[in-house]
N, C-alpha and C positions, 0 to 999 in steps of 0.2 A: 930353372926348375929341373930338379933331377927326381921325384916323384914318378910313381906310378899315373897310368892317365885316368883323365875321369870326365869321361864324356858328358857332351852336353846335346841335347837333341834338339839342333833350332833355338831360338830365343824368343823371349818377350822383345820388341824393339825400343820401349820405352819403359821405365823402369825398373823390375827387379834384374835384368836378363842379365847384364853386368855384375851384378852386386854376387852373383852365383859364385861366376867364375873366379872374382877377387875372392872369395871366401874358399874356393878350393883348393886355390892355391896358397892364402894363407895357412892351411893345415899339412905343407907340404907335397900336395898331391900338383900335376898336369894337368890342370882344364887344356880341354881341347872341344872346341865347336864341331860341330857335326851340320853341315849346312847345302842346301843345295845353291842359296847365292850369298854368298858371303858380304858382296856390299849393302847388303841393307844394315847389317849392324855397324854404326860409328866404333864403338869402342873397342874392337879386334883392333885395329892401327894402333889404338890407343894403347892396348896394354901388351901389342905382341902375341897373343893368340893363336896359337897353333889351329887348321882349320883344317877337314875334311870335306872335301865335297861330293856330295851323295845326293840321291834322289832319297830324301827325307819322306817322301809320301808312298814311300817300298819298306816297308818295317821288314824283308829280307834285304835288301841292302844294305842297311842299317845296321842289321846283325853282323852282316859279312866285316862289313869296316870294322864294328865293335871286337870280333873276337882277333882280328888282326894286330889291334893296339892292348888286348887283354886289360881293358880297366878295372879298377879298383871300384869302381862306381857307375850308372846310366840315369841320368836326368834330365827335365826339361822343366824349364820357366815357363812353356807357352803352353796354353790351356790346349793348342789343338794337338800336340804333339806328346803330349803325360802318356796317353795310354801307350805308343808308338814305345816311349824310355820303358816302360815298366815290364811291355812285353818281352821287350830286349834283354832287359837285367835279371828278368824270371829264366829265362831260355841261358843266359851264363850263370843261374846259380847266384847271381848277387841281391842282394835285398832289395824290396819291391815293393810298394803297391800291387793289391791284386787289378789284373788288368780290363777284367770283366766288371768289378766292381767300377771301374771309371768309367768303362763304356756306360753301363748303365746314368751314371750322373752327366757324361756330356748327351746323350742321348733324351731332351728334358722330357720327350711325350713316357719314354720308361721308366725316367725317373718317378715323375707324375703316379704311373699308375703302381710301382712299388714301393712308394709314399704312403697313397691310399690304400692300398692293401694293406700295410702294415697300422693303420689306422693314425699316419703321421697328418696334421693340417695342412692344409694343401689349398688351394682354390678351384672352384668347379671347373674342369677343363675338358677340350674336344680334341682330340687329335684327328689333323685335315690334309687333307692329297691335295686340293683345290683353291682356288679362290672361290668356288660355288658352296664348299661345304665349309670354307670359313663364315661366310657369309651366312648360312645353314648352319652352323655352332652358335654366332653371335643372336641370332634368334633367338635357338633355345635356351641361352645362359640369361636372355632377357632384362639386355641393362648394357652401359658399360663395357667393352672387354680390353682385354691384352692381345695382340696376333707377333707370334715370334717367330723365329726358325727354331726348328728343332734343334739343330745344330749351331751355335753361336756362342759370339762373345762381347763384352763391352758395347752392349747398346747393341749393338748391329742389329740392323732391320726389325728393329723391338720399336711399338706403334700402341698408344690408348685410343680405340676406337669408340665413337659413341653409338654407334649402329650399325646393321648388319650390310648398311652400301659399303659405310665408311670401311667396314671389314672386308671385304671383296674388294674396295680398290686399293687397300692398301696391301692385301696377300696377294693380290697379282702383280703390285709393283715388284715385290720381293721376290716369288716364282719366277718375275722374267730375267730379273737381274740388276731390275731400277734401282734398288736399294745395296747396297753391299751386305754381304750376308754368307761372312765366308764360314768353312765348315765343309767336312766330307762329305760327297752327294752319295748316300744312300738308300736302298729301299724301304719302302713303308713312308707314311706322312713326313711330310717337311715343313709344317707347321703347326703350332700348338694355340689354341684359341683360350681364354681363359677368363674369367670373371674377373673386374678389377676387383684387386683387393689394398682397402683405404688404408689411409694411418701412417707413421713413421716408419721409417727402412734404417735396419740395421743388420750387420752383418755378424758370427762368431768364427772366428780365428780357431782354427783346430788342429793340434796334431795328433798324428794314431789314435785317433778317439778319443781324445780328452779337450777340453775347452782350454785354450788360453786365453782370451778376452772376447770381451764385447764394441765394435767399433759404433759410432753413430755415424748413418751416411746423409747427406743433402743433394737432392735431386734438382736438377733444373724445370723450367715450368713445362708442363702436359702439352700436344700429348705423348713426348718424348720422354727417356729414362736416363740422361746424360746425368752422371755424378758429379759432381760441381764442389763438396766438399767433404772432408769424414773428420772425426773429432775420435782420439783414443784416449783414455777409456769412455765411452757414452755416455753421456752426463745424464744419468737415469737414476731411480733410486735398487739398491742392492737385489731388493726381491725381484725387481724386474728383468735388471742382468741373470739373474740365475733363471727365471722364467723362460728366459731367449735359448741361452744357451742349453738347458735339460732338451728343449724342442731340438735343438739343434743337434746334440748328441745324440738324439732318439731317431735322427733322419739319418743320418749318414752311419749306423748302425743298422737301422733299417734297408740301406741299400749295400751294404758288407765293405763302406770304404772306411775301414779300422784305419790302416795304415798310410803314414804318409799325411801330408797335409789337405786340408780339406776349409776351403772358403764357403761359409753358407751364409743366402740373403733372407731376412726374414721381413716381416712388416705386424706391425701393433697395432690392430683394429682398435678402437675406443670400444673399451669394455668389454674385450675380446680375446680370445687366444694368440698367441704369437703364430703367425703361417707361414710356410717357408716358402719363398718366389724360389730359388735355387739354392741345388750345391753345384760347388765349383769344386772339381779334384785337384786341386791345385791352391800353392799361396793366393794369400787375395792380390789384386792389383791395386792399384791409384798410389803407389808406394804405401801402402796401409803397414806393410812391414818396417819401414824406418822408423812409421809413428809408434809401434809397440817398440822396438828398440830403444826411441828417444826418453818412450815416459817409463820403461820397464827395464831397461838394458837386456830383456832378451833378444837376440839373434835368432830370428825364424826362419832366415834364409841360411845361417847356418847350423840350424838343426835340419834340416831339410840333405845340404849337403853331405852332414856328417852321416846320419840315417840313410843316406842313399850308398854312402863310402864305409858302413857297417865299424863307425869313428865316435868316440863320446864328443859328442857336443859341447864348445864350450861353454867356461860359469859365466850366468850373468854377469854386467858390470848392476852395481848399485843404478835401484829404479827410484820409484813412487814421485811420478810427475805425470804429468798429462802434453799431451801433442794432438795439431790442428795440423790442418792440409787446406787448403785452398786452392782452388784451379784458373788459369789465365783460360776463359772461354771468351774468346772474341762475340760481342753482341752484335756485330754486322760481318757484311763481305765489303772486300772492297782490296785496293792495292794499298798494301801497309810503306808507309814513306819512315814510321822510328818504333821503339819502344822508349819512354819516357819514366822516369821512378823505380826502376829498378836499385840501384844505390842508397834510395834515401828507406825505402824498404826494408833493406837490407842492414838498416844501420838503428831499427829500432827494437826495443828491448825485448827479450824473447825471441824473436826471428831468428832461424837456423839456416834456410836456403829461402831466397829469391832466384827464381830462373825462368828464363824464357825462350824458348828455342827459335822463334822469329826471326827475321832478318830482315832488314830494310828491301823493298822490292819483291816482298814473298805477296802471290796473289791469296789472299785470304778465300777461304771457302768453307762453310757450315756444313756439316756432315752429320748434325744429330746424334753424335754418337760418341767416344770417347777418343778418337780423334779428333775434336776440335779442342782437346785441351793440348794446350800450344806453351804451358810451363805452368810454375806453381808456384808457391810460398809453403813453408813450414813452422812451427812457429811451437815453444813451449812453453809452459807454464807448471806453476804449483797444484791444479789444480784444474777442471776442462775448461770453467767459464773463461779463467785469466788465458789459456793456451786457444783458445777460441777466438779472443780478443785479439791479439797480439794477431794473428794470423786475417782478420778481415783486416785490421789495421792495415796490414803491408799491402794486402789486395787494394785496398782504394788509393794508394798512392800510385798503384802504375797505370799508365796510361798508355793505349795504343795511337797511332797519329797515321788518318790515313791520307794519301795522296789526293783526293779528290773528296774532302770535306775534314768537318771539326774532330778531335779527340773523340775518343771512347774507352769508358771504362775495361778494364784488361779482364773484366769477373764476374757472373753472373750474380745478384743480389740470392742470399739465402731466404728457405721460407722463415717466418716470423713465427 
């Protein structure tokens, strides 16, 4: 690679974080890792990776390395680390995300309340210092709620409480450190209390303010928030897609993240407005990006790059198909002795990847959170139902085999 560089700040560890760097260097540019430990990510050996080691959690360090290498570009895959690239790439002059607007969207009690001020749907929420004022929010929201971190990603220490106990023991398991719940410790509340709000969950895909699709997501059963499967395009009818997405544009407009990509969660109350649970400043996860690729041919991770390296993006390849995701979530713990069916999976019509990152002798452990998905299936079709199908298909062929008892399904059953 004889290219200018083009940083990368940190990674995702499991999906898009690779696909970055393969695509930057497709456009002739130097990815280079920007990392404070470089082995958590597999695939630097893998593709040769040029790495800087920094203390990633010093956005003047960061800077320092960056203007030494003079990139063409500053980005990150990882949701904790966006605002960190943006600030950096603002400060050389290269194209950016504005970086306060991201604070705002990883920040959710801010988000929340410039949501609600801009009169976007939202759900009745408390912002909490405590496990006594969660417990004291869940009261007043009188029903039901949600207790999160402010700060957070993929599930982490996200909990459906049915009452205000349930809500104090479970924001003090998280305040102590019971629950993983990582994210910058800063001042003001560290937890957000919030009405559940019912109905299906789907997410819009955005760049610079504009909607590229609508995904369908499937959650695992209450009272956790583990995503177990996404279906691209959402098998919904047209008015509703566009109902998701206006809300969607009106929220991250609402909080001034025009630029750059922008994952928002919404849910569809029966007979109700579309409300947004989050935005995310950043591409979505659960590889949601391959599946618009697969059924659209666009490259989101490589607009993404291109827009950050100030690059025209390339043309789509030829779309108009549909793409399904499935998740290997182990239904128990236990010490894993195989993985079983992956091959046969793999060999049926529509399926694009079968994968599982397991290993014989790995101690399996439930973490409630998007860490327990342990590989996938992907799967396409003409059409969502057929690429839907095609993709549980593969799920029920593999099978986990643990040391001390019978098989178990590799997949959490979707809701009906």
């Amino acid at each position: 690679m004889t290219g200018r560089w083009f940083a990368l700040v940190e990674s995702n560890t499991t999906g898009t974080g690779r696909d970055f760097a393969v695509a930057a260097a497709r456009h002739g540019l130097r990815p280079v890792l920007l990392t404070r430990d470089p082995g958590r990510y597999d695939y630097v050996g893998e593709l040769g990776l040029p790495i800087r080691e920094v203390d990633t959690g010093d956005p003047a360090a960061v800077e320092a390395v960056c203007r030494r290498l003079d990139p063409v570009g500053v980005t990150s895959s990882s949701e904790y680390f966006v605002q960190t690239a943006a600030a950096v790439a603002g400060r050389l002059g290269l194209p950016a995300p504005d970086p306060a607007a991201i604070g705002r969207c990883r920040n959710k009690a801010e988000q929340r309340r410039w949501l609600a001020a801009a009169g976007v749907p939202v759900p009745a929420f408390v912002a909490c210092h405590t496990a006594a004022d969660a417990a004291d929010a869940a009261a007043k929201l009188d029903g039901p709620v949600v207790v999160k971190p402010v700060y957070g990603s993929g599930s982490l220490g996200v909990r459906l409480c049915a009452d205000p106990d349930e809500a104090f023991e479970w924001a003090a398991r998280v305040l102590s450190g019971g629950q993983p719940a990582p994210g910058r410790p800063a001042p003001g509340p560290q937890l957000l209390v919030e009405r559940e709000v019912t109905g299906p969950e789907f997410s819009v895909e955005i760049i610079d303010g504009r909607p590229v699709g609508v995904t369908g997501k499937y959650l695992g059963p209450p009272p956790y928030f583990v995503e177990i499967g996404h279906d691209y395009p959402a098998p919904v009818p047209a008015a509703t897609t566009a109902a998701l997405a206006a809300v969607a544009v009106e929220a991250v407009r609402a909080v001034g993240h025009v630029v750059g990509p922008a994952h928002v969660e919404l849910r569809l109350p029966d007979g109700g407005v579309p409300t947004i649970i989050e935005i995310n400043p950043r591409l979505a996860g659960g590889l949601i990006p391959r599946l618009v690729r697969q059924a659209t041919g666009r490259d989101l991770i490589d607009e993404v790059v291109t827009g950050a390296a100030g690059l025209p993006a390339a043309q789509p390849a030829p779309g108009g198909r549909s793409a399904s995701i499935r998740f290997l979530l182990p239904g128990r713990e236990g010490l894993l002795a195989g993985v079983t069916g992956l091959e046969q999976a793999r060999e049926l019509t529509g399926v694009i990847e079968a994968q599982c990152r397991l290993e014989p002798g790995a101690q399996v452990r439930i973490e409630h959170s998007f860490v327990d998905r342990k590989g996938h299936v992907i799967a396409s079709g003409p059409d969502p139902a057929a690429a839907a199908a095609a993709a549980d298909r593969a799920l029920a062929r593999i099978r986990l085999v643990f040391a001390d008892g019978p098989t178990a399904p590799a997949g959490l059953s979707l809701p009906v």
